[in-house]
matplotlib code that plots the C-alpha trace (Angstrom):
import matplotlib.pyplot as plt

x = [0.0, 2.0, 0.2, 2.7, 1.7, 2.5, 3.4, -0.3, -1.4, 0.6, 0.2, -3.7, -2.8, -1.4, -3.5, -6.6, -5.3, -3.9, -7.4, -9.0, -6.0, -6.4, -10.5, -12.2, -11.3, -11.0, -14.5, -16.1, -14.9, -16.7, -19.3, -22.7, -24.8, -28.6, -30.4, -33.4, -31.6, -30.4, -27.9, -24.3, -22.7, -19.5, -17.4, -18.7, -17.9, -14.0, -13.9, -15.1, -12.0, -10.3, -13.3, -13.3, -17.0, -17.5, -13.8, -14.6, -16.6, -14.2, -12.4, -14.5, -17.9, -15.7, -14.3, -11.0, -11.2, -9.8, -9.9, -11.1, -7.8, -7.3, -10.5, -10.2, -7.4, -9.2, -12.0, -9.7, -8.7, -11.9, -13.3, -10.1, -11.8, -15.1, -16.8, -20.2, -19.0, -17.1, -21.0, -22.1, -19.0, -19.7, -23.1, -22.3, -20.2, -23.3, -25.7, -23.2, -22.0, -25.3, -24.5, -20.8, -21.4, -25.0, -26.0, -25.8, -24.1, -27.0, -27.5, -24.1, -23.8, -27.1, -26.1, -22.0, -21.8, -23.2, -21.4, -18.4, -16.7, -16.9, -20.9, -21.4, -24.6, -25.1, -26.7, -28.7, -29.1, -32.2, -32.5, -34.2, -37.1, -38.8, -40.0, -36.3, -32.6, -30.7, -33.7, -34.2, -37.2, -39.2, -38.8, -42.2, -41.5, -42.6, -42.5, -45.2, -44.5, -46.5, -45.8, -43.3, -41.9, -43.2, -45.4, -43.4, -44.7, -43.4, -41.3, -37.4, -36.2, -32.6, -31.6, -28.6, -28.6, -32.1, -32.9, -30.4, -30.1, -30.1, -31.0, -31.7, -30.8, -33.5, -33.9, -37.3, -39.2, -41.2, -42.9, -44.2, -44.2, -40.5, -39.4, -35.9, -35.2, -37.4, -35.0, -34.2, -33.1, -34.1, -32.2, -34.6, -34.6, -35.3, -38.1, -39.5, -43.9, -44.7, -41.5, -41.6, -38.4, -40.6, -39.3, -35.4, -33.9, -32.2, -29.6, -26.9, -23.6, -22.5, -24.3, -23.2, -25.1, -28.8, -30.9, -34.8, -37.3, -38.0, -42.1, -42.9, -46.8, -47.4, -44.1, -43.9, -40.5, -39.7, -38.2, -34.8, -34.6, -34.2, -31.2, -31.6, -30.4, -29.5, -30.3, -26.7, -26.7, -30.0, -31.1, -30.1, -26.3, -26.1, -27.1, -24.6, -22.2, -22.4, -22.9, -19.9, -17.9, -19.9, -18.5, -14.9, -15.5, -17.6, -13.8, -12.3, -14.5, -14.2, -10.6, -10.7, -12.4, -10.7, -7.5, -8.9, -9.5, -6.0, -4.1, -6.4, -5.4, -1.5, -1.5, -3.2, -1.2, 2.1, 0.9, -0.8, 1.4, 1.1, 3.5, 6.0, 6.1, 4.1, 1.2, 2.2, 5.2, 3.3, 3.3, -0.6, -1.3, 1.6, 0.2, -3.2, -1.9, -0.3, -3.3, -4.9, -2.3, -1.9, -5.8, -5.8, -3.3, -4.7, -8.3, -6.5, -4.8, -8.1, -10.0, -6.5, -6.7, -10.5, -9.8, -7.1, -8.8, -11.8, -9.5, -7.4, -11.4, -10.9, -13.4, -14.0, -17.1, -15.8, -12.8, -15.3, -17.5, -14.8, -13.2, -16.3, -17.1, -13.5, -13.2, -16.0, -15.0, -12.2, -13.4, -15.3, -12.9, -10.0, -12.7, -13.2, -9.7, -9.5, -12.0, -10.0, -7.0, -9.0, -11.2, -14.4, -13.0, -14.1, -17.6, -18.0, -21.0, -20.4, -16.5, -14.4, -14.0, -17.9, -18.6, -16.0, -17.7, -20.8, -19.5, -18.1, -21.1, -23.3, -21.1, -21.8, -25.4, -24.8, -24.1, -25.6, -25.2, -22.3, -24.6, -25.1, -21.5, -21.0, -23.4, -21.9, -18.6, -19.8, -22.0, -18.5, -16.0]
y = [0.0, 3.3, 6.8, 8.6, 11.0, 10.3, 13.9, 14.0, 13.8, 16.6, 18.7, 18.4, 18.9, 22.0, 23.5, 23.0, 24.5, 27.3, 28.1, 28.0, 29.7, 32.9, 32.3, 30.8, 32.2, 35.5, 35.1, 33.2, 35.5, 38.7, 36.8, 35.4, 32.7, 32.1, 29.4, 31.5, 33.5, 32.0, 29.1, 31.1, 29.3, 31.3, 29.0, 25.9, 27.9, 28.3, 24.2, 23.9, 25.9, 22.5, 20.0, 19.4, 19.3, 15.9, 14.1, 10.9, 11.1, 8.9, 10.6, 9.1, 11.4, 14.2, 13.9, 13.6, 9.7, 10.5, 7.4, 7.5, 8.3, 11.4, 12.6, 12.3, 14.5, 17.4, 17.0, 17.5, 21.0, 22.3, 21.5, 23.6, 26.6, 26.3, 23.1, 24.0, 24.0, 20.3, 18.9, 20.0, 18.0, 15.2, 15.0, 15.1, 11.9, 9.8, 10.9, 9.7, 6.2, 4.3, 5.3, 4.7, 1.2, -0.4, 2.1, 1.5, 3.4, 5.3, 6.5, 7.4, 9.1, 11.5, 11.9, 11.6, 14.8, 17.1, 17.4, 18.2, 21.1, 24.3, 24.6, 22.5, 21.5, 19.8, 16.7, 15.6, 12.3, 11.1, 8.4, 10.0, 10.3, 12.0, 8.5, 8.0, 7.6, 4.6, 2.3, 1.4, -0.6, 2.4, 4.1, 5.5, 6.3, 3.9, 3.6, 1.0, -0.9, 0.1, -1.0, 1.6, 2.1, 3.2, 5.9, 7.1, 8.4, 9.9, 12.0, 12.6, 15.2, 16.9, 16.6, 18.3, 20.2, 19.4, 23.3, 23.4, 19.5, 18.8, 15.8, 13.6, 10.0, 8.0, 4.9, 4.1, 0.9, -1.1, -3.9, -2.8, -6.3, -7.1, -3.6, -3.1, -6.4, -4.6, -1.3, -0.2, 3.5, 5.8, 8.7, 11.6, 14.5, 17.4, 19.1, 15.4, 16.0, 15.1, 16.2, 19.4, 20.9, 21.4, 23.5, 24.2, 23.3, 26.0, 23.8, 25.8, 24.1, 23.9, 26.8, 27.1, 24.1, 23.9, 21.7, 20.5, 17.9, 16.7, 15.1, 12.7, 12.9, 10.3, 10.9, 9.0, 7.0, 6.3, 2.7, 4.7, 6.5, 3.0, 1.6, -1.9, -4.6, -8.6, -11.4, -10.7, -7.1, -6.0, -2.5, -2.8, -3.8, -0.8, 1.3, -0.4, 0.3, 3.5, 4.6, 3.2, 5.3, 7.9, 7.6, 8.1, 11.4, 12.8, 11.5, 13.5, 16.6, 16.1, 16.5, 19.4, 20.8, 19.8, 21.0, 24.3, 24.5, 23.4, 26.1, 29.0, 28.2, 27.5, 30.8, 32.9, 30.8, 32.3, 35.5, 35.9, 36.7, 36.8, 36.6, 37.6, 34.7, 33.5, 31.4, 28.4, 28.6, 27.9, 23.7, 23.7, 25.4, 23.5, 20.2, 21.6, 22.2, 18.4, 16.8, 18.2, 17.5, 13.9, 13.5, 15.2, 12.5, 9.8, 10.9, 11.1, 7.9, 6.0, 8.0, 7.0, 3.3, 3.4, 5.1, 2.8, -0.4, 0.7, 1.4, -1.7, -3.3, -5.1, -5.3, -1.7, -1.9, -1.5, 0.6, 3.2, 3.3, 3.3, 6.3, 8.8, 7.3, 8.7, 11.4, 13.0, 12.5, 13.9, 17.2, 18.3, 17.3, 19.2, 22.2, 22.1, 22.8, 25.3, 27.6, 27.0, 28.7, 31.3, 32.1, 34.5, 35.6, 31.8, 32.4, 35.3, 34.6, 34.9, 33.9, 31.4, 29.4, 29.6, 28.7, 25.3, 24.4, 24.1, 22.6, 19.8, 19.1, 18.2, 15.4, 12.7, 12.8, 13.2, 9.8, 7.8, 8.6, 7.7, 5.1, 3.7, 2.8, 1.5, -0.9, -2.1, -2.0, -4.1, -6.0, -7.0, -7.3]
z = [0.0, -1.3, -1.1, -2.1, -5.2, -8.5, -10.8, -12.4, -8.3, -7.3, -10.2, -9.4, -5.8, -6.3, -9.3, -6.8, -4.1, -5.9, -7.7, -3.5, -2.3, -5.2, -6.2, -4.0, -0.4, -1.3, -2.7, 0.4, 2.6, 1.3, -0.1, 2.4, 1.1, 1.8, 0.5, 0.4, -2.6, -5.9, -6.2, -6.6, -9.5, -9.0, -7.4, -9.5, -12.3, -10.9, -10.6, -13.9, -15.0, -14.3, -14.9, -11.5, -11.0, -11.0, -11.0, -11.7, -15.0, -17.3, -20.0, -22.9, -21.4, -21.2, -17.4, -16.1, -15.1, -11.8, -9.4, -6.0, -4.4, -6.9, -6.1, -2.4, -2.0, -5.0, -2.3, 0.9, -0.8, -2.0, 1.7, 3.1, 1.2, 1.1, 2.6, 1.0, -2.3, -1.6, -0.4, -3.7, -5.6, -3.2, -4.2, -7.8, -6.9, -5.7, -8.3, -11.2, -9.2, -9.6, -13.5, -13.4, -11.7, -13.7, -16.2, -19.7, -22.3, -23.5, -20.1, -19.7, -23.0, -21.9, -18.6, -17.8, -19.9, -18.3, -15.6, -17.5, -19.5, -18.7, -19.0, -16.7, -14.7, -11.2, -10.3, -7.0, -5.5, -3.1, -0.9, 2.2, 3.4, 5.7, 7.3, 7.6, 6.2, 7.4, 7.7, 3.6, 4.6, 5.9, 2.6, 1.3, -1.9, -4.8, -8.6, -9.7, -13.4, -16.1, -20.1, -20.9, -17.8, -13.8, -12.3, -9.5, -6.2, -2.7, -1.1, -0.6, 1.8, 2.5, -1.0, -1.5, -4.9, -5.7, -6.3, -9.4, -10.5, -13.7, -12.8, -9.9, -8.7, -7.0, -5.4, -4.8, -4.0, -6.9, -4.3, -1.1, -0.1, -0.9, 0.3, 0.0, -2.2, -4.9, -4.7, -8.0, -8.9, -11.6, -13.1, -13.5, -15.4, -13.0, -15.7, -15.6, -15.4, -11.7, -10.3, -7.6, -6.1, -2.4, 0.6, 0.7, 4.1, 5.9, 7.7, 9.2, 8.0, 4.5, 3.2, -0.5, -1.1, -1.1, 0.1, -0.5, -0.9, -4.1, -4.6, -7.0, -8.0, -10.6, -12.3, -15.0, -15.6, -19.2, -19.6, -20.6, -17.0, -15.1, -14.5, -15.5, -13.2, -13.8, -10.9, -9.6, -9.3, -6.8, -6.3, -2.9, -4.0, -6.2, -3.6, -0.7, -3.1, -3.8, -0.4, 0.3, -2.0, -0.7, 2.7, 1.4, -0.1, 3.0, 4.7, 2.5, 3.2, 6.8, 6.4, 4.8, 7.3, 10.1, 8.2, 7.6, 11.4, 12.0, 9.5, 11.3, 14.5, 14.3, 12.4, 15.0, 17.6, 15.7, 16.0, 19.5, 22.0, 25.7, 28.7, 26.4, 23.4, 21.0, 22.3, 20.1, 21.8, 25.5, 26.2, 26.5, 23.5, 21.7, 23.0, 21.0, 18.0, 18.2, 19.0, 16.0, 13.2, 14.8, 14.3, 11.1, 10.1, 11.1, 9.3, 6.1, 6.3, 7.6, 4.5, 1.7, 3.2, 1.9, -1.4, -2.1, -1.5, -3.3, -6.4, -5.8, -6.5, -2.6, -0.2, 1.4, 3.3, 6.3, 5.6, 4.2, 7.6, 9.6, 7.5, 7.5, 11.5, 12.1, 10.2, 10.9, 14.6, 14.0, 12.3, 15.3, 17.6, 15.6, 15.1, 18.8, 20.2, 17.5, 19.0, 22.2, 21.1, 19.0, 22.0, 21.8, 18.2, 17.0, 17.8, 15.8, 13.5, 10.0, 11.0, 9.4, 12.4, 13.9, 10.3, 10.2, 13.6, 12.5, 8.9, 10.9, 13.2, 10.6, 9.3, 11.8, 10.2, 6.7, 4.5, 7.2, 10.4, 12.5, 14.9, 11.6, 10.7, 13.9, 13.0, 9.7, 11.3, 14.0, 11.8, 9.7, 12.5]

ax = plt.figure().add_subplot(projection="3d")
ax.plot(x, y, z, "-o")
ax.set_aspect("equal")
plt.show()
């Protein structure tokens, strides 16, 4: 297992962090968004100046082909500037993944596109419910067959980029009887007939990214919006599996995060003085700063082991839990001690560090929550 960076890596590396160093800072820092005003597609704009909007779209639709490794640490920068706008690249990873792993090449020649170039769109993907996340068998939604294709029905909530998808991934249920056996998921055009963008979700953490429920009345699925499956590859499967890879990117984000935190505080520490030296210089405070570029470290490496094994085509169920379980840990903890050493300055609202505190919170819940991959860890141990 090697993680060290090959040229292509580190020229990525540092175009990326160059573009949220020079563009995309500067521009969150004097710049507020509300999700009760229109999406801001500045700053996907600036990542589609490298086609980094959705990394791993293959080459052949117009994407980079970046593995999951690669696109872990493009993910762990963009998060260091703006968290927000990493959510929204994170969700653009699930939507495409169902497609990437089961779809055919129509689908991927209509959809894999646009996601790509420098006109670029977003995409959304919906699993919850308002009836529940983690427990697939509550789900309420459900797409009944007709000839050419389903009627689909019900309700997903907390869909990130539903307000400016161009379109949306659903899994839905198609037997009420077999539950989540019968899952199957449907890629849906946002301007599809029966399809509502509902109420947008004020959350307060990653605010660039917006966030509604999506209602399906009588939506009608054409037979070329399904995702066709054999008897070896379920719905459910598709879905595991994508989650999975999921959980490596929201790693990455938390990372970011938590590295963000770090950076703001050893710089402020550097500068601080009191009782005649630099505060970074005093053993508590040193001791701080420690702690949180240890943790840092070892939420990278638990999130790289993930990526790698994923790419390696191993089994990374577990890794993948255990990465976004710690990670995300991790971030608050790392955000925490940072607003120790910043002191009433970190709980300014609209501040950088109150902002990266809240970022953080929020992702022990998102991608499952973190009771929830403790019970697939244990499940697998």
């Amino acid at each position: 297992m090697d993680f060290s960076l090959n040229d292509r890596q580190k020229q990525l590396v540092m175009q990326v962090r160059e573009l949220v160093e020079q563009e995309i800072k500067p521009y969150v820092l004097v710049n507020s968004f509300s999700r009760q005003q229109e999406f801001d597609w500045y700053l996907v704009n600036q990542l589609s100046e490298l086609n980094l909007v959705c990394p791993t779209i293959p080459v052949e639709y117009g994407g980079l082909g970046l593995d999951i490794f690669t696109t872990a640490l493009v993910i762990e920068e963009i998060a260091a500037g703006c968290p927000g706008l990493a959510a929204v690249v994170d969700t653009n990873v699930h939507a495409v993944q169902p497609i990437l792993l089961a779809g055919s090449s129509s689908q991927k020649e209509r959809y894999l596109p646009l996601l790509t170039g420098k006109n670029v769109r977003i995409a959304s993907f919906a699993v919850t419910e308002p009836s529940g996340g983690s427990d697939i068998n509550s789900m309420q939604t459900y797409a009944n067959k007709t000839r050419r294709g389903f009627v689909l029905n019900g309700c997903k909530d907390y869909i990130f980029n539903a307000p400016q998808a161009d379109f949306i991934s659903v899994f839905a249920m198609t037997d009420k009887l077999h539950k989540k056996a019968s899952l199957r998921c449907f890629i849906i055009p946002a301007r599809t007939t029966g399809v509502t963008i509902g109420s947008t979700r004020d959350i307060a953490a990653l605010e660039y990214a917006h966030i509604a429920e999506v209602l399906f009345d009588n939506a009608v699925i054409e037979s070329d919006m399904v995702i066709k499956l054999d008897e070896s590859y379920s719905g459910y499967l598709l879905l595991s599996q994508t989650l999975d890879i999921g959980r490596v990117v929201v790693g990455a984000t938390s990372v970011g995060i938590a590295r963000a935190a770090y950076e703001l505080a050893y710089e402020y520490a550097e500068n601080r003085l009191q009782f005649g030296k630099k505060i970074k210089n005093h053993q508590a405070v040193a001791y701080d700063l420690v702690e949180m570029a240890t943790k840092i470290e070892m939420a990278r490496l638990m999130t790289w082991k993930a990526c790698w094994l994923i790419d390696q085509g191993d089994d990374y169920t577990i890794a993948s839990a255990m990465a976004k379980l710690s990670a995300s840990i991790i971030a608050q903890e790392v955000t925490g001690i940072a607003a120790d050493i910043l002191a009433s300055r970190a709980f300014e609202k609209g501040s950088v560090s109150e902002q990266l505190l809240r970022d953080a919170r929020v992702l022990s819940t998102v991608e499952g929550t973190n009771n929830i991959q403790r019970n697939i860890i244990a499940s697998l141990l």
